[in-house]
N, C-alpha and C positions, 0 to 999 in steps of 0.2 A: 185539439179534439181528435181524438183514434176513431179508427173506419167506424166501431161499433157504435158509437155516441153518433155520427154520422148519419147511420144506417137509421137509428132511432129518428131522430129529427126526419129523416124522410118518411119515413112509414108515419108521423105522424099528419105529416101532410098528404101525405096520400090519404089517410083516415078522412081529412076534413073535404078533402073533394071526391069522396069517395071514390077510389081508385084503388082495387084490389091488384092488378100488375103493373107497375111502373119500369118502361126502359129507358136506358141512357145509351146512346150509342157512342161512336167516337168521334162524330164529326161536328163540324162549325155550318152555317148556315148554308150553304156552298159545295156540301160535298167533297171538302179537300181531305185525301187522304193523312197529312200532315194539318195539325190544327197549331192557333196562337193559344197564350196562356190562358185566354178569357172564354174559351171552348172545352179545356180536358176536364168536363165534368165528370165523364168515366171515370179518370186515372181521380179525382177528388174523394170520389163514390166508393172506388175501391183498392183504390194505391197500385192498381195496373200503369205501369206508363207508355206500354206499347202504340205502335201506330194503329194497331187494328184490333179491336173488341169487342162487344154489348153486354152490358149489366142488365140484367131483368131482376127486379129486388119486387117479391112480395110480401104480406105481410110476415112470414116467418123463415123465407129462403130469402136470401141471395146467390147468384152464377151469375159467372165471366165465362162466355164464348169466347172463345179464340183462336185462330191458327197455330200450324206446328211450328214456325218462324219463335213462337212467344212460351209455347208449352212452360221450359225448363224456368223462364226468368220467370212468367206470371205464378209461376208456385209457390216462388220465392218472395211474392212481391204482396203477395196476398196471404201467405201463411199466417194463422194466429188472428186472421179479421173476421172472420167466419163466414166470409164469400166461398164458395165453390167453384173449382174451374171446372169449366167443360171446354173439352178438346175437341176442336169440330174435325170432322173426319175420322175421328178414330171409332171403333165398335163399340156398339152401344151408348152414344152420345148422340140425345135428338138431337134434333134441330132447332133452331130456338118458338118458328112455328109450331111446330109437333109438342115442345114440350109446352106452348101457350095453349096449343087445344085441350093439352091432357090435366092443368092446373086449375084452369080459369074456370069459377064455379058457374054454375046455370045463374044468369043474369046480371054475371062480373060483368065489372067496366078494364079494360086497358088505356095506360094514359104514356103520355111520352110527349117532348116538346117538339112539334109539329114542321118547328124550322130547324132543326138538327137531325130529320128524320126523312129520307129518301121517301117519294113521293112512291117507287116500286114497294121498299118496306112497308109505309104506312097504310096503304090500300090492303096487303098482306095482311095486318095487323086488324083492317076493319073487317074485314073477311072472316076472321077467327073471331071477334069479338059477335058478329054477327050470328055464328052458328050458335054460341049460348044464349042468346036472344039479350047481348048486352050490347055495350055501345064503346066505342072510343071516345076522347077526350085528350084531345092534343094542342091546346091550348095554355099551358100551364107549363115553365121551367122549375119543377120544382127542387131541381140540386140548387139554382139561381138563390132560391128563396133563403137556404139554410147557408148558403157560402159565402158570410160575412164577408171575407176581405177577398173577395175575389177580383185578379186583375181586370185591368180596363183592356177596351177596345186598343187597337194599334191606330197610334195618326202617324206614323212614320211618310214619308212623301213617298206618290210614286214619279217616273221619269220613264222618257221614251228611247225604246230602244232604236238606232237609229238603220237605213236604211244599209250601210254597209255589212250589221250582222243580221237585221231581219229578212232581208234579200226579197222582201216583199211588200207593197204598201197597205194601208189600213184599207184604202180605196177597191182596191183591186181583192181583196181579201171581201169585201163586202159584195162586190159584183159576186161572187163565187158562191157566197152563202145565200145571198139572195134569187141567185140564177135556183139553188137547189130547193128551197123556200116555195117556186114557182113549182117546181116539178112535184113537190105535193104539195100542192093549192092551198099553201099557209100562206098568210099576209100579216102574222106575226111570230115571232120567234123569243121564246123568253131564256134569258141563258144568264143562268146560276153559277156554273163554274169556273172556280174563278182562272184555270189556266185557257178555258176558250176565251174569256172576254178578255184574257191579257195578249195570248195570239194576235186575234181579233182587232185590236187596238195599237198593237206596237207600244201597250205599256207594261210598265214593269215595278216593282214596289218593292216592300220588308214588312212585311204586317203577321208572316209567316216566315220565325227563326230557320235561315237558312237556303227559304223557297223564296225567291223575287216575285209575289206573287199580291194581288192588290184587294182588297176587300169590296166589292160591288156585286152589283146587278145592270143584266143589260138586257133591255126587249127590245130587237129589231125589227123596223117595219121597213115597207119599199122606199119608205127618202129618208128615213132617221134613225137613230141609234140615240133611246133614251138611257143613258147612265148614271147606277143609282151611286152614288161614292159620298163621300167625306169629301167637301171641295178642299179646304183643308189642307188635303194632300195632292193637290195640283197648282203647279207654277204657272207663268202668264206663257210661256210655251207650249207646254201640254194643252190649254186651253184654248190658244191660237191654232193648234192643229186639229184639234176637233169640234172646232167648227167648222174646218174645209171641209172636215170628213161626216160633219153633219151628227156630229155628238151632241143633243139636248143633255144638260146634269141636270139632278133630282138630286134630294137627301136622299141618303142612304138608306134608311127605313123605307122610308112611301112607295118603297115596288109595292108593298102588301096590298096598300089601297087604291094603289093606282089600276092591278093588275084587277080589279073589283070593275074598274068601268071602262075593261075593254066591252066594246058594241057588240050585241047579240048579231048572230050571219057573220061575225068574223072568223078566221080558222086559224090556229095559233099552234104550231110546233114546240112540242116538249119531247126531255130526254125524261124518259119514266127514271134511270139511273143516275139521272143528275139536278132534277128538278127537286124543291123539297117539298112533304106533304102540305105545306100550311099555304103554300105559292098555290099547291096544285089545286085543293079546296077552294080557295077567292077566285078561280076563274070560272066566271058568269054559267051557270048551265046551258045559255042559249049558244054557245062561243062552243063550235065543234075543236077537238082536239087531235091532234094527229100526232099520235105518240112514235118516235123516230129515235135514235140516235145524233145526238148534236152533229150537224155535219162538219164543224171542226175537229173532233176528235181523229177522225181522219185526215181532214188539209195537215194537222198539224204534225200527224204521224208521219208525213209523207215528206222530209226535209227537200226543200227547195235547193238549186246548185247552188248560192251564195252559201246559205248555212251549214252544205255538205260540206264546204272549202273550209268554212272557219271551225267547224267542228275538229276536220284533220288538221287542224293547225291547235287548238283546243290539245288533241290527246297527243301530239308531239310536246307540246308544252308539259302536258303533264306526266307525261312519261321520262322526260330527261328529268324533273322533281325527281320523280319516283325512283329514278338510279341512283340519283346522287347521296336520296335517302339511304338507299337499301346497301348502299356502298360505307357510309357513315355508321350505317347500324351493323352491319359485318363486322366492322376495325375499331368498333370501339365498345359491343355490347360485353361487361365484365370488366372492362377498365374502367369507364365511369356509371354513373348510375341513372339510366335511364328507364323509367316509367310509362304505363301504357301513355299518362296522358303526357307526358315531357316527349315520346316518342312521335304524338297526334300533332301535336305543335311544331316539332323539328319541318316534319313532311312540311305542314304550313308553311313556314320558313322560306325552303326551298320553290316553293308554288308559288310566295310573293315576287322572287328572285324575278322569274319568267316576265311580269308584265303582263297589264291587262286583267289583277287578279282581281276580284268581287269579294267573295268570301269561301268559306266550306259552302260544296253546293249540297247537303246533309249532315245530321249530326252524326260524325266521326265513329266508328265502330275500331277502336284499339283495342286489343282483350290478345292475355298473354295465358300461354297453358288451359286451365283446367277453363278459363274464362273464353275461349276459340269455341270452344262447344257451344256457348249460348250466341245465336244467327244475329239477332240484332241485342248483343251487349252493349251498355254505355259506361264507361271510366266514370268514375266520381272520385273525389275526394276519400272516400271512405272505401271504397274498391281499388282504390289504383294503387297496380303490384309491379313492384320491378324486374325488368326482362332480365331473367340470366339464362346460362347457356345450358343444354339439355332440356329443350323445349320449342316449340314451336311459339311464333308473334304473327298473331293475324290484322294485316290492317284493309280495312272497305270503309275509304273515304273518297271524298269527291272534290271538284273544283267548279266554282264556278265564275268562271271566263268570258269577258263580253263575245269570244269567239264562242262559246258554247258551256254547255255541263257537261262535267264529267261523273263516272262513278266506275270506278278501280281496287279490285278486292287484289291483294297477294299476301301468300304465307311463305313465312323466313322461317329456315332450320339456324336456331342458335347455337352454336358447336355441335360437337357431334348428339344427334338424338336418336331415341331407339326405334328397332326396325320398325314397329309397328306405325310409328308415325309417318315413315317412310314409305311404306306401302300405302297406307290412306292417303297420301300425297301424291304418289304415280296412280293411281285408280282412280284422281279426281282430275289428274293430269291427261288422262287420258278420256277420258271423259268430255274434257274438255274441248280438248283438241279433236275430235269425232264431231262436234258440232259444230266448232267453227271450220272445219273442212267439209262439211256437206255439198253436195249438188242435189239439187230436187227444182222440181216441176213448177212451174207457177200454179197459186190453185191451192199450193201446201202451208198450212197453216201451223202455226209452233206448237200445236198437239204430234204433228206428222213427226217430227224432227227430236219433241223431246229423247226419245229413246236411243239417238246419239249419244246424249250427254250419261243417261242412265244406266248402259248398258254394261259397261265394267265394274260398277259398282252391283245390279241387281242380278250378273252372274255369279254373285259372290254372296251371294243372299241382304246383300247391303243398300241402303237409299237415306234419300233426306227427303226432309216433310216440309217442302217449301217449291215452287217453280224456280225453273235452271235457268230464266232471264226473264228479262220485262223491257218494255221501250222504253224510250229516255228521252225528255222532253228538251229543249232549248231552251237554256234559262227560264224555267217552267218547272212542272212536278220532277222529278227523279223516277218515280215508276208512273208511264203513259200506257195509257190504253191507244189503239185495240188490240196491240200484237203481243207477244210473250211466250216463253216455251213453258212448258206444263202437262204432263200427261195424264190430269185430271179436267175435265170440261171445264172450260170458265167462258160465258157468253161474254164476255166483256174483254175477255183477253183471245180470243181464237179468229183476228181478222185475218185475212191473207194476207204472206210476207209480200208485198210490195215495193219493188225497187223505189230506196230512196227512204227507206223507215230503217231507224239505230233502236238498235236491243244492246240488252246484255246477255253475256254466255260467262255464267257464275254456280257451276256443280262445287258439292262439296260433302264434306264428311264430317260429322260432330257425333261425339263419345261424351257424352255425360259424365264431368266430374275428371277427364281425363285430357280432352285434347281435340279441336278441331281443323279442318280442312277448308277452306274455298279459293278457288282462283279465277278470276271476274277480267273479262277484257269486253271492250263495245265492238260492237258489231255491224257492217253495213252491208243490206238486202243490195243486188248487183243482179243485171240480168248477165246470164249470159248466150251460150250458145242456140237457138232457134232449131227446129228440123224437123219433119216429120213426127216428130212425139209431144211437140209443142217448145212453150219459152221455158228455155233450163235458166235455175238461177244457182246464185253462189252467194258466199258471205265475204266480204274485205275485211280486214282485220284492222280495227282504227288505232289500239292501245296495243304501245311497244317496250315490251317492259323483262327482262330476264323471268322466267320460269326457274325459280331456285336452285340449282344443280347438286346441292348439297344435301337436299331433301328426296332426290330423286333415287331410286331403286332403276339399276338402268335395265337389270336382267327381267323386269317384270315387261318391260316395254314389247311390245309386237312393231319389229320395222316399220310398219307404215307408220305408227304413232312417234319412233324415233327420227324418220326423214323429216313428218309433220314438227315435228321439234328443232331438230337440228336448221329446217329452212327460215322458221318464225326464228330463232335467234340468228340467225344469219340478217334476216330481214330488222331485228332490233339493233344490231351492230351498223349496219349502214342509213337508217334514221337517225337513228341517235349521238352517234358519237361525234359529226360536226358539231354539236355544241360544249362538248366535252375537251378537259383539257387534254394535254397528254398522257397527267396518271391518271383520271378518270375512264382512259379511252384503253387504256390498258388494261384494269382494272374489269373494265367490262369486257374485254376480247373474252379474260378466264371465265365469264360467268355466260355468254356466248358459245361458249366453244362447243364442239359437232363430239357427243356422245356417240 
């Protein structure tokens, strides 16, 4: 069936509930940024397959919102369907409010499925529906209804992470959230998302390709934690612990009706950006709300000293991969014939070597040449091009390690390439290195900082249309909230850097059709010096990996950014190469060595 046949079959359902704007957004009940197969109704709706989107289809338009991260693929992905993208942030692209007030006729209805739909959007949404004196209607999956073989739910098992890498118990995690529950007079707490209830719990799953990440509901009150799950997917151990920890389970579905008879004079804590609308509707009007930020989002930003250790034990591991890689694909790229995805797999390879592997801890970004330009590219079968030399290979893949997640971008010059890629390579290098050598204040949040990262590139009239890092979860999501660099507002990503929170610092350069740039290492928030000006802080650098020397323009370099270089590889030669054999250890002194 093509989008357009598709598209028909929805607007006729929309006809019959009468629904003149129908949205689909991109996520699963949960608010996961990354959705299972039985969630991408977006990408079904409109053959977008990005992580981030909303389709608004009415009766004679379709548009895809999207970020700059997707611009170039979603054009391509949607060519020929007769959806429209809209580019959010660029000029003259509403907003998808703005353009719902300016569509929706006087006494339209807007409809959308209720449980895939942010409890902050969907209120948004009644609020517009409301000024034309129409209504919402979010009751209804209606891509569900037209998407015959659509996969099933995940029963994949979940399992506990144990205390040597959580470094924290379920117990004590609950004193914590419960202590902050107390300090706004909530006496329940309903939590949707599913990498707070996996924190939360010391569990961990696959119900989500790539993210250990477990499909539930959980409402916490002061002596219990009801959780909604597939028991299913629980062994007589996970079930033996959460009874000590005072885990009641439910089916999976029944949070809907159970959250109906919470007692009126109760006070119940919601995250408006993580709660869904259909949740946030069943609870009782008499039942005050106190809309907050999940206070895990923070605990969990804030890595604890066990998960600080295993994490730098994490990017040692995956950085001696990554040489052994980058050493492999230097000496043999044009002798044999390697492929973005034979290339994706090698790394793999190497990452099982180490011990303690899980799996990719994201789906693999390999893209060679004119394919570097598109930010989040996926190899396929029908894309996948063979590296040769005269061109740049960008890889940003991840590992995930019972010691931790990783996610690690570097670009390889393949023989010799021309200058121009070379300069976009030292201006991202630089860039880079400007923000992982910061000192600033405590107080400074990754709006302060981004213009580290940007600043060599936007005296050159040049940027990219994405944020220069995000945090990074523990066997968890890949991009955590609340820290992140970005010199665009984001209330969600603009918390203070606090000592003990891992970001990434990942600037980069993409050319359309031509050649792209990123170079991605993790990050750790450190206080340091105290004084009369206040707590200064600094970043450690956790990923120890060559910065490509053969890519590099040395003469663009400003000394500080060369000493900045020359000490990080000094610093990757003395990590790394005790694991390394002798040629390996050689081999990397050359790609070490003090420019």
């Amino acid at each position: 069936m093509t989008i357009q046949e598709r598209l028909l079959n929805l607007r006729k359902k929309m006809k019959e509930k009468e629904i003149d704007i129908y949205i689909v957004p991109t996520a699963d009940f949960h608010q996961t940024e990354y959705v299972g197969e039985y969630f991408k109704a977006r990408k079904y709706i409109t053959n977008f397959s990005g992580s981030a989107g909303t389709a608004v289809i009415t009766a004679d338009e379709a548009r895809l919102w999207t970020d700059g991260r997707y611009f170039i693929q979603a054009a391509e992905q949607i060519a020929g369907t007769t959806v429209e993208l809209m580019k959010m942030g660029e000029p003259g692209v509403p907003a998808i409010n703005s353009y719902l007030s300016d569509t929706l006729k006087e006494g339209g209805n807007i409809g959308f499925d209720g449980r895939v739909t942010a409890m902050g959007s969907g209120t948004a949404y009644e609020k517009t529906a409301a000024k034309k004196n129409g209504k919402i209607i979010y009751e209804y999956d209606l891509v569900g209804e037209i998407w015959k073989d659509r996969p099933a739910l995940s029963e994949e098992p979940a399992w506990l992470l144990k205390q040597e890498y959580a470094g924290e118990t379920t117990a004590s995690k609950l004193d914590r959230i419960r202590k902050y529950m107390k300090e706004q007079d909530a006496s329940v707490h309903i939590l949707t998302s599913l990498d707070d209830i996996c924190w939360t719990l010391n569990m961990r799953g696959n119900d989500i390709e790539f993210f250990p990440l477990v499909l539930s509901y959980a409402v916490i009150t002061m002596d219990q934690v009801h959780l909604y799950i597939n028991e299913k997917k629980l062994d007589a151990e996970i079930k033996e612990q959460f009874a000590q920890d005072g885990v009641v389970l439910h089916p999976y579905d029944a949070v809907y009706e159970d959250v109906r008879e919470i007692v009126a004079g109760e006070s119940v804590l919601i995250d408006p950006a993580r709660l869904n609308y259909a949740l946030y509707r069943n609870i009782p009007d008499g039942v005050k709300k106190v809309e907050k930020r999940n206070p895990e989002v923070l605990f969990k930003a804030v890595k604890n000293p066990v998960e600080i250790e295993n994490i730098r034990k994490a990017q040692i591991k995956d950085s001696t991969a990554h040489v052994r890689f980058m050493k492999w694909l230097k000496e043999n790229v044009g002798k044999i014939k390697i492929t973005e995805m034979s290339a994706a797999e090698k790394l793999d390879e190497f990452r099982k070597e180490m011990g303690n592997f899980i799996r990719p801890s994201f789906e693999p970004i390999s893209s060679y040449g004119e394919h570097c330009a598109l930010m989040h590219y996926t190899s396929s079968p029908e894309t996948d091009t063979e590296l040769k030399e005269g061109s740049v290979f960008l890889t940003d893949t991840g590992a995930g390690f019972y010691e931790g997640s990783t996610d690690i971008t570097r670009t390889y010059a393949l023989g010799e390439i021309p200058d121009i890629m070379k300069e976009h390579f030292t201006l991202t290098l630089m860039g880079h290195m400007g923000l992982a050598n910061a000192k600033f204040l405590h107080g400074c949040t990754g709006m302060n900082l981004d213009l580290m990262a940007r600043k060599p590139l936007w005296d050159r009239d040049l940027d990219f249309k994405c944020g220069t890092g995000h945090g990074m979860g523990y066997l968890l999501s890949i991009h955590e909230s609340p820290a992140g660099f970005r010199w665009r507002y984001s209330a969600d990503d603009m918390a203070v850097l606090e000592e003990g929170m891992v970001l990434t610092d990942e600037p980069g350069i993409y050319i359309e059709g031509s050649h792209g740039v990123r170079l991605e290492n993790e990050i750790l928030v450190r206080k340091g010096r105290e004084n009369e000006y206040g707590q200064f802080m600094y970043f450690e650098i956790l990923t120890y990996i060559p910065m490509d020397l053969d890519a590099v323009n040395a003469d663009m370099l400003p000394e500080e950014t060369k000493k900045q270089l020359n000490d990080y590889h000094k610093a990757v030669y003395e990590k790394i190469s005790p694991y390394l054999n002798d040629e390996e250890k050689e081999w990397l002194k050359k790609y070490t060595r003090e420019i």
